[in-house]
N, C-alpha and C positions, 0 to 999 in steps of 0.2 A: 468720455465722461469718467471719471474718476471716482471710484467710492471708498470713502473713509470709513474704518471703523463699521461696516454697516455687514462683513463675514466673520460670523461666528462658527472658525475649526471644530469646536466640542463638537456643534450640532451636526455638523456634517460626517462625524466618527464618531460615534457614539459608544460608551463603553456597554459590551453586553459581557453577560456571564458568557464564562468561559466553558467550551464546548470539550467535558469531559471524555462524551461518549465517543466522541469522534476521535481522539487521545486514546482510550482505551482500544477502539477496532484499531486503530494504527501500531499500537505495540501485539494486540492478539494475532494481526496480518503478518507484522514481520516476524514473529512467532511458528505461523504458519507456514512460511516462506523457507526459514530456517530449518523448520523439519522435514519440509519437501527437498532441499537439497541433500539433507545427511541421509534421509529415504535414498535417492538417485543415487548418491555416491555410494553406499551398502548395496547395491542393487548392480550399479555398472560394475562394483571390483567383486560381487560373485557371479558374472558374469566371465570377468575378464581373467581373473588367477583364481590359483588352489590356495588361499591362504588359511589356516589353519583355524582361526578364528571363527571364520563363514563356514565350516562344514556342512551345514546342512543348505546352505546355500551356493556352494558348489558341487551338490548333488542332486541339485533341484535346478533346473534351469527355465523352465516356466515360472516357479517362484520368484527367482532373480527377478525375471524380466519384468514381472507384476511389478514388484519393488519398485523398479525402475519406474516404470508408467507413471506408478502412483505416486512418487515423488515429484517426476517432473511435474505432473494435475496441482500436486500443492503448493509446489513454487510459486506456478502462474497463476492460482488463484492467491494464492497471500501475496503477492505486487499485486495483482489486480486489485484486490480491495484497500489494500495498504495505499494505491493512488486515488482509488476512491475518497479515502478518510483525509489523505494529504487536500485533496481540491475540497474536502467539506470546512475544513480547519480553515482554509485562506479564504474561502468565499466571505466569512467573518468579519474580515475587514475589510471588506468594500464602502465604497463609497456611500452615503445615502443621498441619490440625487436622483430628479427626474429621470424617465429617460431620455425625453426631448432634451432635457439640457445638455446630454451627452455627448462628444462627438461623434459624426459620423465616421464609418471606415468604409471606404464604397471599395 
């Protein structure tokens, strides 16, 4: 059977306001992320050489290594929530259908 006319696309995507907050934890995330790497990398090179700059971080090597830790901590938490906020954005456009209508994936 064949139906004309009788699927309305609009109703099935429906336009909603656009999910700011979710945009904003996404840019704060990668923000996060960003500073957890330059942490780590400040952290591994007073560890690793005497450069000039780091002084007091090549004289401190418990310091360094904190740095370190606490860089890589905020990497992995700013991707983590930065994926968080990426799957709350797309969930947005989903489908609005039963879920019985849905296909199965066994």
């Amino acid at each position: 059977m064949k139906l004309k006319g009788s699927i309305d696309a609009k109703r099935l995507r429906p336009r909603q306001p656009r999910s700011w907050g979710a945009r904003l934890g996404a840019a704060l995330s990668a923000l996060l992320a960003t500073l957890g790497v330059l942490l780590a990398m400040a952290g591994v090179a007073g560890l690793l050489g005497n450069y000039p700059a780091l002084a007091e971080l090549n004289a401190n090597k418990p310091l360094a290594a904190t740095l370190t830790v606490v860089g890589l901590l905020m990497l992995w938490l700013g991707v983590r929530f930065w994926r968080l906020s990426r799957i709350r954005l797309r969930r947005a456009r989903e489908l609005n259908m039963s879920p019985h209508l849905m296909k199965k994936h066994e």
